[in-house]
N, C-alpha and C positions, 0 to 999 in steps of 0.2 A: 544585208545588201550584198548582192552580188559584186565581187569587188573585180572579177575579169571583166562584167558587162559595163559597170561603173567608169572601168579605163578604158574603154572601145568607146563609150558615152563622148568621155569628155575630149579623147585624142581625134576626134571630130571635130571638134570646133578648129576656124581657120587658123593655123598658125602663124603668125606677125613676125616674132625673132626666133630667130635659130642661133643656137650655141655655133654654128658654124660659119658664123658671116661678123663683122668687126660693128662693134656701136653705130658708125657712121651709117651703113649701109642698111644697117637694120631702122634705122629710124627714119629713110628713104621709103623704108618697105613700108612703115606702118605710115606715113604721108603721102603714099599711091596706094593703100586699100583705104583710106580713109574718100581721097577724092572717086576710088572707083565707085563706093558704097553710094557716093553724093549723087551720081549722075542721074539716076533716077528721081531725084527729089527737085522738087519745086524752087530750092533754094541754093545758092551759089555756093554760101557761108554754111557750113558745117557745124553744129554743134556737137560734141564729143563728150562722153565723160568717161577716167579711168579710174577701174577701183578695184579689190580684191577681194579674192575669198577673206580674208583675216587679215590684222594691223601688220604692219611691218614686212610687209613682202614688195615693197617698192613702186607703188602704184604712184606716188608724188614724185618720187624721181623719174618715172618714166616722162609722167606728164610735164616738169622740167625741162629734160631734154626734149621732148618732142616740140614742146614752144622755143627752145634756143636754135633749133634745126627750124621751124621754120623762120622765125624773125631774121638768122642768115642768112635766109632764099629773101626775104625782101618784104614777108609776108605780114600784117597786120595780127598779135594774136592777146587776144583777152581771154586770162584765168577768172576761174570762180570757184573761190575754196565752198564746197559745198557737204564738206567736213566738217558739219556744224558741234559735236562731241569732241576732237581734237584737231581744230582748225588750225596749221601751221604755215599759210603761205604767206602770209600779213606777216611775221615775225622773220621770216627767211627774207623779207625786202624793206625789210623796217619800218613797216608801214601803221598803220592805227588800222585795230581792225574794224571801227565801225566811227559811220555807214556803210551797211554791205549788203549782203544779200539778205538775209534775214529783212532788215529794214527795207528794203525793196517789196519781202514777198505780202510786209506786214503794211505797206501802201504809207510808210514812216518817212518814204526820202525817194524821189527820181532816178530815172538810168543812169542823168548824167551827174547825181550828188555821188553816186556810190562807184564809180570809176575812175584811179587811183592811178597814176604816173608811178613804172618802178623806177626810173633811172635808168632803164634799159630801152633804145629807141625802138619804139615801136608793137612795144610788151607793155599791158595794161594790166591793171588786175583789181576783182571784186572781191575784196576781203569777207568774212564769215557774217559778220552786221556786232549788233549786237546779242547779246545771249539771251535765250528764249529759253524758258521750262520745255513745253511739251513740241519738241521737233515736229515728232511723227505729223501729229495734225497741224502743226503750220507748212509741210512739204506736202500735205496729203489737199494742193489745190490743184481746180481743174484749171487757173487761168496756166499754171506756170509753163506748159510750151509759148505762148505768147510770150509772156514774161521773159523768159529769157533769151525768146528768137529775137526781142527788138535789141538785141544785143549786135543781129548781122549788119547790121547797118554801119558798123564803125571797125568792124572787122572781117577778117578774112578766115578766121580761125577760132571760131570759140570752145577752148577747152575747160571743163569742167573736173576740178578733184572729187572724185563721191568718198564717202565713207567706203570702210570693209562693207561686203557685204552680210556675208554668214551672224555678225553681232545682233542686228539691226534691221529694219524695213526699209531707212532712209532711201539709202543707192537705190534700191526699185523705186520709189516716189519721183525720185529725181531723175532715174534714168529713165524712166518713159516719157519724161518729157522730151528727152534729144533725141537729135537724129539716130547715132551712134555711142554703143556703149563701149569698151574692149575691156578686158579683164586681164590682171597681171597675176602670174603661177609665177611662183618663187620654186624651181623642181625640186631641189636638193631638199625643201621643207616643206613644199604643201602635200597634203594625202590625196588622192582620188576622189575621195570618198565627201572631201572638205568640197574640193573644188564643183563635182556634181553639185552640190546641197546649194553651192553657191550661182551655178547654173539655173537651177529648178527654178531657184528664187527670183534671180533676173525675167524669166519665161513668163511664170505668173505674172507677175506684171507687165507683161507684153514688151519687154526691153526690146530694143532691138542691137542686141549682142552680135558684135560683127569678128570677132577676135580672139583669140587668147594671145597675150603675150606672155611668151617665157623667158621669163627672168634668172639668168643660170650663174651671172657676177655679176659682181659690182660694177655700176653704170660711173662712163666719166661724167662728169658735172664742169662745166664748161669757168674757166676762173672767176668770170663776171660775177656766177652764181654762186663762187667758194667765198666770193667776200662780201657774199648778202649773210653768211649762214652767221 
């Protein structure tokens, strides 16, 4: 692979955060390209998912902070870990992870069985469900944009944790279901070469990839959410 054309590739995609601007204002940035992305769309309420080329490059944090910025502004937002392999947001709010999506996709429990009070007003959240063997083919349905759009009805914001994406197929199954995808680069760690593969992957399945964010430090995490951990 050509690894100059590989970085001209991926330094294309829209940039979200910049090393040069404070948490605050970056997560401003990425909550005005999310609504500009929307205005086109049929639908008020946004569905989003964040996820990365590979574990550990902070795609749950971003998504974190991005529902603590909005719920600040006033806004209604429901998570849905859809990290069905290493589902962590049910445990970061102490919650039980099932009824959740899983159970939803498998027609096992309602929108409103699997809609979960964190203790934070205004922030809701659809825990992983129960554990299922074969992912792939329980995310690989055609109803699930439906599925998860009746979710706008009680929200202003529905964001979505996907899996990495490079491991797995999952994030594509589930990201063409939303509206918006964005992808978080960890710089200091990800390779070019990861992140294209991780590109390609979203494409093929017709994701609609509106972002890159770049991830250059460690994100603050707002106290509420230091004493869910």
């Amino acid at each position: 692979m050509n690894t100059h054309s590989t970085q001209s590739e991926v330094s294309r995609m829209p940039l979200v955060f910049s090393k040069k601007n404070g948490v605050t204002e970056q997560l401003h940035r990425l909550r005005r390209s999310i609504a500009q992305h929307q205005t086109d769309s049929e639908h008020a309420t946004p569905t989003v998912g964040i996820c990365s080329s590979t574990p550990r490059e902070g795609a749950t944090t971003t998504l974190l902070n991005l529902a603590a910025q909005a719920v600040s502004l006033g806004e209604r937002v429901l998570l849905i870990d859809a990290n069905l392999r290493t589902p962590r947001l049910h445990a970061m709010f102490n919650l039980k992870p099932a009824p959740g999506f899983t159970d939803l996709v498998l027609s096992r429990a309602s929108h409103d069985k699997v809609v979960q009070r964190t203790g934070k007003e205004k922030l809701m959240l659809v825990s992983c469900g129960s554990v299922v063997q074969n992912t792939e083919s329980l995310l690989n349905f055609p109803g699930l944009p439906m599925l998860i759009g009746e979710f706008r009805r009680i929200a202003d914001l529905v964001l979505v944790d996907l899996p990495p994406v490079n491991p797995s197929i999952e994030a594509g199954l589930v990201g063409q279901a939303l509206d918006q995808v964005y992808l978080v680069i960890q710089a200091e760690k990800s390779r070019w070469e990861v992140v294209s593969n991780a590109k390609e992957q979203l494409n093929s399945y017709s994701v609609n990839l509106c972002g890159a964010v770049l991830n250059r430090r460690r994100h603050y995490i707002p106290e509420w959410l230091y004493n869910k951990l």
